[in-house]
TORTOR-57071 format. One record per residue: residue number from 1; chain; x, z, y of N, C-alpha, C, CB in turn. Coordinates in pm, 1 decimal. Each point is the difference from the previous one (the first is absolute). Glycine has a CB too. Example, Ala and Ser with C-alpha at 12.3 -4.5 7.8 and 13.67 -1.06 7.14 Angstrom:
<recs>
@pos->1 | unit->A | n.X->1319.0 | n.Z->780.0 | n.Y->-569.0 | ca.X->-89.0 | ca.Z->0.0 | ca.Y->119.0 | c.X->90.0 | c.Z->0.0 | c.Y->120.0 | cb.X->-189.2 | cb.Z->124.6 | cb.Y->-117.3
@pos->2 | unit->A | n.X->154.2 | n.Z->-196.6 | n.Y->222.3 | ca.X->82.0 | ca.Z->6.0 | ca.Y->119.0 | c.X->-77.0 | c.Z->73.0 | c.Y->109.0 | cb.X->118.4 | cb.Z->-214.5 | cb.Y->-62.8
</recs>
This chain:
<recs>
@pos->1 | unit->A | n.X->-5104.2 | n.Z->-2895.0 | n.Y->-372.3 | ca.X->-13.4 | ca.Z->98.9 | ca.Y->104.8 | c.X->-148.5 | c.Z->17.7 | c.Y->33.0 | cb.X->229.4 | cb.Z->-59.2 | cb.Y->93.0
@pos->2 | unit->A | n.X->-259.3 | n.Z->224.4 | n.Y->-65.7 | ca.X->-154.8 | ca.Z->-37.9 | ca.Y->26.7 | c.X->-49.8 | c.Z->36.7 | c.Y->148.2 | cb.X->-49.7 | cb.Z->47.8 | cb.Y->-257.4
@pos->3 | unit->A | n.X->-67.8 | n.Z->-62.7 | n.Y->305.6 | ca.X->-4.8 | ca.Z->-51.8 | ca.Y->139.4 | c.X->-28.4 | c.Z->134.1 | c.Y->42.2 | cb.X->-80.7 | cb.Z->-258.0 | cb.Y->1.7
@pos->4 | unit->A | n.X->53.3 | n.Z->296.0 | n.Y->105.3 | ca.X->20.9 | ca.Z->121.5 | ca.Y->33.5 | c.X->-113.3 | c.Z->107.0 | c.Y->-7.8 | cb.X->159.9 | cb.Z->-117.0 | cb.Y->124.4
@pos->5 | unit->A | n.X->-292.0 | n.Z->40.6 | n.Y->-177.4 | ca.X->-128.0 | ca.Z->45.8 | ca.Y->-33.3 | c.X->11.0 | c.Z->24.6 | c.Y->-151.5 | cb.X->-125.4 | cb.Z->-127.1 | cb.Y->193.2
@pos->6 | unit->A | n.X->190.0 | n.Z->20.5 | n.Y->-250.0 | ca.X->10.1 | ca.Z->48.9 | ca.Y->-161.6 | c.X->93.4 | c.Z->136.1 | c.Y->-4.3 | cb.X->-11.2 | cb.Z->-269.6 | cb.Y->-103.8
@pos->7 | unit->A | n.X->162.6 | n.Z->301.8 | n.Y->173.8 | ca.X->47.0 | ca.Z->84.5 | ca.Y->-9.3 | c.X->-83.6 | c.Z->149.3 | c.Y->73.0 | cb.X->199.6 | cb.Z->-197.5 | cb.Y->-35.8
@pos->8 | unit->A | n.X->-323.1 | n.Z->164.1 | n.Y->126.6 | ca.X->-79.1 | ca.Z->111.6 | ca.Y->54.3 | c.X->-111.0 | c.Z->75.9 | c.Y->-102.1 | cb.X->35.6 | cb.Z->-135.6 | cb.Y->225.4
@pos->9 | unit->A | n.X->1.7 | n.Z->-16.0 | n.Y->-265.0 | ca.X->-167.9 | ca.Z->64.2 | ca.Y->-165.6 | c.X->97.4 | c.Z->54.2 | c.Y->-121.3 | cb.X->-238.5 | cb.Z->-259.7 | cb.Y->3.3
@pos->10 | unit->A | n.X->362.5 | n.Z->225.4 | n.Y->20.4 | ca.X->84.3 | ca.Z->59.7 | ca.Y->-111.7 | c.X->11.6 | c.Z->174.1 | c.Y->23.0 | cb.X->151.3 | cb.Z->-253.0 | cb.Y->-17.4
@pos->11 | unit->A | n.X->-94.3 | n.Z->261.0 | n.Y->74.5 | ca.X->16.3 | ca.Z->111.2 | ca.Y->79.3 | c.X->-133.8 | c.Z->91.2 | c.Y->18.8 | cb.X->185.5 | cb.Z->-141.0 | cb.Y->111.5
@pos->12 | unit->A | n.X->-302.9 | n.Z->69.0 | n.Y->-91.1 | ca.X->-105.9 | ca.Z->102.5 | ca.Y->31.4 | c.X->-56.7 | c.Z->33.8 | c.Y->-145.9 | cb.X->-66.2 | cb.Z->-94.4 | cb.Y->255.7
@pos->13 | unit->A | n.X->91.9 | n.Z->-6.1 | n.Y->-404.0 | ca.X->-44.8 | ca.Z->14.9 | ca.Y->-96.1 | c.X->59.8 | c.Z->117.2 | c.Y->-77.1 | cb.X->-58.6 | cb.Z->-225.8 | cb.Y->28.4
@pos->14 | unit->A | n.X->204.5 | n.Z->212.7 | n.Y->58.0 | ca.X->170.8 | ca.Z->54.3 | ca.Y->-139.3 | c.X->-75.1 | c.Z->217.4 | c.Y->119.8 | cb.X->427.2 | cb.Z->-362.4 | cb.Y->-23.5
@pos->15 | unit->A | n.X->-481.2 | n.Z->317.0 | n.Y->132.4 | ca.X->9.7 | ca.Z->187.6 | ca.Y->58.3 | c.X->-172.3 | c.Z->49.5 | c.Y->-85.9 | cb.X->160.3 | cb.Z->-23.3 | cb.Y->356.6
@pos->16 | unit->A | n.X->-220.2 | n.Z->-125.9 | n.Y->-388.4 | ca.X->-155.1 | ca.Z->82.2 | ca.Y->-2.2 | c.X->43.1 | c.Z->64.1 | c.Y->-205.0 | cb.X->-251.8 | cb.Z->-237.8 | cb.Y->236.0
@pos->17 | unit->A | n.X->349.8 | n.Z->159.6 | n.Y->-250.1 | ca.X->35.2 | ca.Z->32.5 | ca.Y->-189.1 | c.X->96.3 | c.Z->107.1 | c.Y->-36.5 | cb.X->-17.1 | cb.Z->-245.2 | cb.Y->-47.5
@pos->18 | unit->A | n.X->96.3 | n.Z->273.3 | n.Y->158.1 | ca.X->79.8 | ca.Z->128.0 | ca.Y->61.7 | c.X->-51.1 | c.Z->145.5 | c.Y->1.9 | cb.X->73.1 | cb.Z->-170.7 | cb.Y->137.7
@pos->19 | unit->A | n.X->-183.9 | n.Z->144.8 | n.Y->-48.5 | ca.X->-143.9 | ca.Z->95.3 | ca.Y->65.0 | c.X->-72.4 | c.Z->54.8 | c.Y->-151.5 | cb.X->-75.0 | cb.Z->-184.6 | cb.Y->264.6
@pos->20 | unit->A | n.X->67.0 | n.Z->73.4 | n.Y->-342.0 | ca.X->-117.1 | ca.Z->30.4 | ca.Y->-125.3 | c.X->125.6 | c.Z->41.5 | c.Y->-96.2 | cb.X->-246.9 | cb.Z->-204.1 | cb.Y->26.5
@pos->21 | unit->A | n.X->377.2 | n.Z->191.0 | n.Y->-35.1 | ca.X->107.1 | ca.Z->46.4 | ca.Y->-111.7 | c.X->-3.0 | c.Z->119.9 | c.Y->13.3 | cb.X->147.2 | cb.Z->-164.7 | cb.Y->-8.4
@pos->22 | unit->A | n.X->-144.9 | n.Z->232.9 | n.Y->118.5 | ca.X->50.2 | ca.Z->116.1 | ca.Y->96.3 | c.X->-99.1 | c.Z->93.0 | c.Y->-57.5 | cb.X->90.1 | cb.Z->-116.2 | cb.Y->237.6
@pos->23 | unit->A | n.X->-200.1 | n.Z->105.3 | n.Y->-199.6 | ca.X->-134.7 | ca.Z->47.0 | ca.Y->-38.2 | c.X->-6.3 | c.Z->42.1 | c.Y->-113.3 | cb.X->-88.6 | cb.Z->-125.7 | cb.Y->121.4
@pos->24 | unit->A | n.X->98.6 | n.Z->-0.9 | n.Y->-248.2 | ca.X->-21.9 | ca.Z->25.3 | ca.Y->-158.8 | c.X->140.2 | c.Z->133.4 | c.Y->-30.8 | cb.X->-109.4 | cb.Z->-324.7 | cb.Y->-80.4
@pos->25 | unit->A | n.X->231.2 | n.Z->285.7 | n.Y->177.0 | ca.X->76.9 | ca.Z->79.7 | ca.Y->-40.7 | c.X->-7.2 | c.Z->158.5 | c.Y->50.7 | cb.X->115.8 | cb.Z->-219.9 | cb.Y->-26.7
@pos->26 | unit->A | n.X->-202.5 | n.Z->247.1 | n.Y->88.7 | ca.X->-54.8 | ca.Z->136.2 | ca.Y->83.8 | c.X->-95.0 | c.Z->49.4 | c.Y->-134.7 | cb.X->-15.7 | cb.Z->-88.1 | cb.Y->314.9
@pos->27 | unit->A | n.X->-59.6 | n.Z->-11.8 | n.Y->-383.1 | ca.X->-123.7 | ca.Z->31.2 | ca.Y->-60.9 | c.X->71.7 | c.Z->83.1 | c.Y->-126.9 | cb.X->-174.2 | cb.Z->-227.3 | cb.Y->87.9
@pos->28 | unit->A | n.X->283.9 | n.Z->175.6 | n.Y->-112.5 | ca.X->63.0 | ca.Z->33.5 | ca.Y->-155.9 | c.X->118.2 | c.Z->25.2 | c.Y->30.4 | cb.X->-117.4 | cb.Z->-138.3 | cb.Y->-149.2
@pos->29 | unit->A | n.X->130.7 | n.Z->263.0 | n.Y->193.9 | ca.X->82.0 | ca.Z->77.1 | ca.Y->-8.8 | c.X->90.0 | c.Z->46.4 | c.Y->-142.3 | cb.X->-153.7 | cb.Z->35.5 | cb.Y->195.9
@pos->30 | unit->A | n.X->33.4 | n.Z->-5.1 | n.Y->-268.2 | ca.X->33.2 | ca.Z->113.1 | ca.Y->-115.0 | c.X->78.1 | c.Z->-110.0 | c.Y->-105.2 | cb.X->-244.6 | cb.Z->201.6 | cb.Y->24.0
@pos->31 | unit->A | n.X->197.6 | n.Z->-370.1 | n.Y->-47.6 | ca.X->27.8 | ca.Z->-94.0 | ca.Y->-80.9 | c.X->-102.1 | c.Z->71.2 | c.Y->-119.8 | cb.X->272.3 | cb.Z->-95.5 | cb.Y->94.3
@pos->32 | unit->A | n.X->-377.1 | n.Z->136.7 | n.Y->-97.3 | ca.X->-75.3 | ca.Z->70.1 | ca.Y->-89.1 | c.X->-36.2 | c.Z->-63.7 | c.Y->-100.3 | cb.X->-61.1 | cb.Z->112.9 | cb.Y->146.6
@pos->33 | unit->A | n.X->-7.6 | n.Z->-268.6 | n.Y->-142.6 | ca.X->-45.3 | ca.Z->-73.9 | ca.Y->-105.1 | c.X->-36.1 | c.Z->-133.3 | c.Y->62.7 | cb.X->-78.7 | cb.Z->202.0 | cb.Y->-136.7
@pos->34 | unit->A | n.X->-5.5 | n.Z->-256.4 | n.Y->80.8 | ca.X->-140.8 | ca.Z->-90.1 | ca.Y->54.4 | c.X->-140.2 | c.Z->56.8 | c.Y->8.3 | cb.X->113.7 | cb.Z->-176.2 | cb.Y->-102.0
@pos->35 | unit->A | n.X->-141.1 | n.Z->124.6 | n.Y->188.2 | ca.X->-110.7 | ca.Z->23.1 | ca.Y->98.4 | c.X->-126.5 | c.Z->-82.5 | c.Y->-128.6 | cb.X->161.9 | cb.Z->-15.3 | cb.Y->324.3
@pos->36 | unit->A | n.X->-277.6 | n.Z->77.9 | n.Y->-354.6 | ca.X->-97.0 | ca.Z->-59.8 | ca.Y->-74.6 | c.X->-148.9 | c.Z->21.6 | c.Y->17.5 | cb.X->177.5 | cb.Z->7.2 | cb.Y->-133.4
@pos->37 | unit->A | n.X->-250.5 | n.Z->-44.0 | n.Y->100.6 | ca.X->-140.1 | ca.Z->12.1 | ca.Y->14.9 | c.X->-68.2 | c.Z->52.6 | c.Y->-149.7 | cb.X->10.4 | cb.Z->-202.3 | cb.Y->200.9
@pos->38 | unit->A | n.X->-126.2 | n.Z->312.9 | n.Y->-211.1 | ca.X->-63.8 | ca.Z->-6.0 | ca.Y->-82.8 | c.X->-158.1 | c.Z->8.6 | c.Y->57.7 | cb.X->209.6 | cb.Z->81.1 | cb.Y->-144.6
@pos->39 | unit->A | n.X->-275.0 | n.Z->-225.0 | n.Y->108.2 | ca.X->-156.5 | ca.Z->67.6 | ca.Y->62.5 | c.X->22.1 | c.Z->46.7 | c.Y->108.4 | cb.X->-97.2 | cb.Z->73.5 | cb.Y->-182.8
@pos->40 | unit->A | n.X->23.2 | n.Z->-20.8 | n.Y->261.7 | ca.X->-19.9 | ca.Z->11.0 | ca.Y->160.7 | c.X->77.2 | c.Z->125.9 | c.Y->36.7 | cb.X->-245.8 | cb.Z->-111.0 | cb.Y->15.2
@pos->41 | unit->A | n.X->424.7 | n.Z->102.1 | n.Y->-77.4 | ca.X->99.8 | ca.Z->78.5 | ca.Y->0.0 | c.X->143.5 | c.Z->-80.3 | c.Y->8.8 | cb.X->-160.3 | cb.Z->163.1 | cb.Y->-125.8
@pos->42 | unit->A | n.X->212.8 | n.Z->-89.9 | n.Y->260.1 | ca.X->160.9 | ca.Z->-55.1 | ca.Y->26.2 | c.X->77.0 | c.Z->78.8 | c.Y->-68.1 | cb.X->-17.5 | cb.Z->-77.0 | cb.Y->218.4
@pos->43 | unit->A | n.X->101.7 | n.Z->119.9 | n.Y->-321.8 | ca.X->111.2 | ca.Z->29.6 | ca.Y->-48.8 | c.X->127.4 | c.Z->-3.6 | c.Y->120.5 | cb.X->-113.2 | cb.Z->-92.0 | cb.Y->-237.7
@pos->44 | unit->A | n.X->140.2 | n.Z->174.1 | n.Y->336.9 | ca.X->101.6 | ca.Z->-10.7 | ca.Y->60.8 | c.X->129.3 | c.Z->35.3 | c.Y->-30.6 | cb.X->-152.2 | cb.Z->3.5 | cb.Y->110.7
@pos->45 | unit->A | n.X->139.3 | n.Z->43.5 | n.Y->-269.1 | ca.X->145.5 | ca.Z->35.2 | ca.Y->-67.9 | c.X->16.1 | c.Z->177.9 | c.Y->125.4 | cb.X->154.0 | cb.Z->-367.0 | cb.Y->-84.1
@pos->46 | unit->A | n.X->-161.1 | n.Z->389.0 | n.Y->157.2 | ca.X->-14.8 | ca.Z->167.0 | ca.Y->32.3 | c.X->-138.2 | c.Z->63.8 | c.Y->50.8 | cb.X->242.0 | cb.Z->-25.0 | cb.Y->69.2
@pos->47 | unit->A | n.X->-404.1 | n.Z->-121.3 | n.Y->-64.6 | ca.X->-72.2 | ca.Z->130.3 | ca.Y->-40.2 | c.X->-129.1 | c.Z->-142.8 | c.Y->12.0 | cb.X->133.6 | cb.Z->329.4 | cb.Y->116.8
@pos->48 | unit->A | n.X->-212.6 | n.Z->-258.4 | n.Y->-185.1 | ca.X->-135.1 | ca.Z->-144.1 | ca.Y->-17.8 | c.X->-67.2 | c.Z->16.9 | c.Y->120.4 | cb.X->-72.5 | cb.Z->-6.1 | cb.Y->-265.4
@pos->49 | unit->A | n.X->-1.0 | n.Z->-164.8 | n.Y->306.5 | ca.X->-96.8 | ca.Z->33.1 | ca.Y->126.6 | c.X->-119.5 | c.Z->-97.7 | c.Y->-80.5 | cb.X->185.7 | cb.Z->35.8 | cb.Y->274.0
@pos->50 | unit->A | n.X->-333.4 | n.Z->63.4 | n.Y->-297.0 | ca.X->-96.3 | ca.Z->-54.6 | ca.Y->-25.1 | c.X->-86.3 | c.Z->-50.3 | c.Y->56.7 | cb.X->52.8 | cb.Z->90.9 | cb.Y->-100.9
@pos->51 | unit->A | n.X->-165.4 | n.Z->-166.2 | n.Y->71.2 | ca.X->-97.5 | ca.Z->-65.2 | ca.Y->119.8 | c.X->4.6 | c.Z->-108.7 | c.Y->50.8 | cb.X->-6.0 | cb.Z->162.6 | cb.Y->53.4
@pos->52 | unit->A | n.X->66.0 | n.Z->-272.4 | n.Y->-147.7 | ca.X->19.3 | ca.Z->-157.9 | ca.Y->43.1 | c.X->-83.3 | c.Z->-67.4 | c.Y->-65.3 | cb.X->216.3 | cb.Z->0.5 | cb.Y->40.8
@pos->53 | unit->A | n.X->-250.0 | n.Z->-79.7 | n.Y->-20.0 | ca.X->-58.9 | ca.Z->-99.6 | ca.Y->-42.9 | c.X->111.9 | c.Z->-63.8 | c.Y->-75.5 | cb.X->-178.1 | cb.Z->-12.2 | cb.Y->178.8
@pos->54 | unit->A | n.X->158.2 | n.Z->18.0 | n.Y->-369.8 | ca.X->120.4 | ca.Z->-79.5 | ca.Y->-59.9 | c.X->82.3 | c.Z->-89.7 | c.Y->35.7 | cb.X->-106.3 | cb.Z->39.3 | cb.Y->-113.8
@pos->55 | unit->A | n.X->1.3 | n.Z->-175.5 | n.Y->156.1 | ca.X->90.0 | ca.Z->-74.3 | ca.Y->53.5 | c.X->90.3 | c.Z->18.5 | c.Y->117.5 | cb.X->-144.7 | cb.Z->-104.2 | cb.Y->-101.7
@pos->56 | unit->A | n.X->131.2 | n.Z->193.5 | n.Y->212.6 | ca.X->36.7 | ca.Z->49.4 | ca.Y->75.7 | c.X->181.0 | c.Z->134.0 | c.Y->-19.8 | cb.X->-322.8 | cb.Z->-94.2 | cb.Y->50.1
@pos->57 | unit->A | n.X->279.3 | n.Z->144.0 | n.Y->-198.0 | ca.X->63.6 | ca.Z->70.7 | ca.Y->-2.9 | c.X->163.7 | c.Z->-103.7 | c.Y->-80.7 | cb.X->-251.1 | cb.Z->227.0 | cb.Y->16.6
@pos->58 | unit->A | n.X->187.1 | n.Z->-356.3 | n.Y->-63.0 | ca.X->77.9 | ca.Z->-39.5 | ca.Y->-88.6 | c.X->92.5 | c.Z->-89.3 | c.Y->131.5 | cb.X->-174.7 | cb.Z->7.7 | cb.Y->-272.3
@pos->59 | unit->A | n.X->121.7 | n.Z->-39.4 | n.Y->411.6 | ca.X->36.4 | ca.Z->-62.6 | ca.Y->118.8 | c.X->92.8 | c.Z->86.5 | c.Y->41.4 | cb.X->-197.1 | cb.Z->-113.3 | cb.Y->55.9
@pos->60 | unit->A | n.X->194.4 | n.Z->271.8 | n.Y->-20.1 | ca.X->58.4 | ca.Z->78.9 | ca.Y->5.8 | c.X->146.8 | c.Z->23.1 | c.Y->-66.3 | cb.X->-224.3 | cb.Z->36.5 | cb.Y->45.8
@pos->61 | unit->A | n.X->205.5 | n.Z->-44.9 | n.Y->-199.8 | ca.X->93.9 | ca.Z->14.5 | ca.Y->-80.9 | c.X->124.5 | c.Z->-86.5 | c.Y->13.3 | cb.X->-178.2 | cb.Z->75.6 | cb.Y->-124.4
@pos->62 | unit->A | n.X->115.6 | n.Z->-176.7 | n.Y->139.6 | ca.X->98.5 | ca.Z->-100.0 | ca.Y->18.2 | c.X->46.2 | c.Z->-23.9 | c.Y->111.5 | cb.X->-77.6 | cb.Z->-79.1 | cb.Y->-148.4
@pos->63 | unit->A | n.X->110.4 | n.Z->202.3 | n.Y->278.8 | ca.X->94.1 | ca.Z->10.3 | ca.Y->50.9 | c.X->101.7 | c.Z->120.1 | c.Y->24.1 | cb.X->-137.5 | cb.Z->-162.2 | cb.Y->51.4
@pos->64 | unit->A | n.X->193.4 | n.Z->169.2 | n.Y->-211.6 | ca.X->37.1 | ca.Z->131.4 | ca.Y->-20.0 | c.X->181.9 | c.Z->-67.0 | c.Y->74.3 | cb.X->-210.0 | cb.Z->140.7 | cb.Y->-279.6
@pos->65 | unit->A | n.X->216.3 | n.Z->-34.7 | n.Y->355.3 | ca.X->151.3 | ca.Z->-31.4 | ca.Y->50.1 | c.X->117.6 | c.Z->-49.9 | c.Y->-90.1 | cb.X->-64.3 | cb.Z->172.7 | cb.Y->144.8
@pos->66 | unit->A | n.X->41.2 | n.Z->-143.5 | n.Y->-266.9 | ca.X->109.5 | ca.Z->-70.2 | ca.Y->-32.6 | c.X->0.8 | c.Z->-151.9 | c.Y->-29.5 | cb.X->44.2 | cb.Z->212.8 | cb.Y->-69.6
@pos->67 | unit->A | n.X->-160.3 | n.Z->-232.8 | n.Y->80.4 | ca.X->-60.6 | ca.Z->-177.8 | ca.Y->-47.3 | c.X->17.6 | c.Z->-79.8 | c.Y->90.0 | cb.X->-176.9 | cb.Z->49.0 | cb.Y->-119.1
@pos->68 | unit->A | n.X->141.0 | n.Z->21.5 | n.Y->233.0 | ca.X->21.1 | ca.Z->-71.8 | ca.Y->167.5 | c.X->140.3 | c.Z->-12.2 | c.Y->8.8 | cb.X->-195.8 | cb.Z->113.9 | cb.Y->138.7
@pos->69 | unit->A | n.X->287.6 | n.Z->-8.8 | n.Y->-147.5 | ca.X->122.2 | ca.Z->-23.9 | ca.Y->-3.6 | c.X->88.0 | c.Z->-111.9 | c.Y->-83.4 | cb.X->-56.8 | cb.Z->216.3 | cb.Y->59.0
@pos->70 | unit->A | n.X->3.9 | n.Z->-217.1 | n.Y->-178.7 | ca.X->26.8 | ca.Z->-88.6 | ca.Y->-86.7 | c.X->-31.6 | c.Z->-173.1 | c.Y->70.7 | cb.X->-60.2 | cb.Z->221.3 | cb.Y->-201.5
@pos->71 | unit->A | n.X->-4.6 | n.Z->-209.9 | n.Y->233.4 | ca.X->-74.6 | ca.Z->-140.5 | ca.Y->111.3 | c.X->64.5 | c.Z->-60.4 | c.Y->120.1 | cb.X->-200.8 | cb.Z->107.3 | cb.Y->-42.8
@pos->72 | unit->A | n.X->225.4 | n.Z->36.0 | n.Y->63.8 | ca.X->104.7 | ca.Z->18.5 | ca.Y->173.4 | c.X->124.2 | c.Z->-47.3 | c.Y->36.7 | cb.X->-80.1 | cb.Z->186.4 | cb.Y->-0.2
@pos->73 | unit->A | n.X->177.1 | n.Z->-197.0 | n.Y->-139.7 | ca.X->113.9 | ca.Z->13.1 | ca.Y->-23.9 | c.X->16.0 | c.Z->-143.0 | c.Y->50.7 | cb.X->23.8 | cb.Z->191.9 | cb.Y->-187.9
@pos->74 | unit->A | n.X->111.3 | n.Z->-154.8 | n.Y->283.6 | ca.X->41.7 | ca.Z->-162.2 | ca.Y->39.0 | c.X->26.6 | c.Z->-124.8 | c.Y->-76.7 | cb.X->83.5 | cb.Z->124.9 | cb.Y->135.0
@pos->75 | unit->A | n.X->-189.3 | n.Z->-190.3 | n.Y->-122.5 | ca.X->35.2 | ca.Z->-123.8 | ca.Y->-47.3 | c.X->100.9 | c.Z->-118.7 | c.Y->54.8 | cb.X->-207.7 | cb.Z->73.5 | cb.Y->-62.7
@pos->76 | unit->A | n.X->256.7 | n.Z->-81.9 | n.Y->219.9 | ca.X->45.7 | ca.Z->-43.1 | ca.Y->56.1 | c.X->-119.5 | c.Z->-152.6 | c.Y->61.8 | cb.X->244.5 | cb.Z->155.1 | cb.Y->-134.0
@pos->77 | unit->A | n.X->-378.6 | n.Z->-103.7 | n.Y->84.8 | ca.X->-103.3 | ca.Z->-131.7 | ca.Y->13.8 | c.X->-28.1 | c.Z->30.9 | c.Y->115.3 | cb.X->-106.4 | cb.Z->-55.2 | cb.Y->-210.0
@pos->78 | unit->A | n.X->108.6 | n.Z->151.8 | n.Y->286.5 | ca.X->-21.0 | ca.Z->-39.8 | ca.Y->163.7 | c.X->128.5 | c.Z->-1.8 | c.Y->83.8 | cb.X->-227.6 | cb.Z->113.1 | cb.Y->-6.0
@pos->79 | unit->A | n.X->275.3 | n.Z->-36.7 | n.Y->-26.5 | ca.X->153.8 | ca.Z->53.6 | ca.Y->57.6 | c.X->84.2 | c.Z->-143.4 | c.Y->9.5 | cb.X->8.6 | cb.Z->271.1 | cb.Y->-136.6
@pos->80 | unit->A | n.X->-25.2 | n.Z->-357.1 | n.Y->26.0 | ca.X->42.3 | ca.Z->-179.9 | ca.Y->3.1 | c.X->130.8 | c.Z->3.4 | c.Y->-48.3 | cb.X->-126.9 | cb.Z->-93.2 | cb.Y->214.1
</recs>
């Protein structure tokens, strides 16, 4: 059984991973592709945004909604 602070951090972890599912699932609507980087270019699968700093753009990429989602998916590791 967990004490009533572990079940408060459960709970505040399982709404803040809820909040960010919700989001990725707003972002990707269309299910268009993956999200990628070329050079100081985001590939958003419906239209490019230039002007990143590579590494920046490749930070970007890798939170293409469907990846986050993929991440998101209940594990039952906080939920217990």
């Amino acid at each position: 059984m967990r004490s009533l602070a572990g079940q408060n951090l459960a709970r505040f972890i399982e709404a803040r991973l809820d909040e960010e599912a919700g989001l990725a699932r707003r972002c990707d609507g269309d299910g268009c592709g993956e999200w990628s980087a070329h050079g100081h270019t985001v590939d958003f699968c419906q239209a490019d945004l230039a002007g990143f700093h590579p590494t920046i753009a490749l930070h970007v990429a890798l939170y293409d909604p469907a990846r986050v989602l993929c991440e998101f998916r209940p594990s039952g590791a906080v939920r217990g």
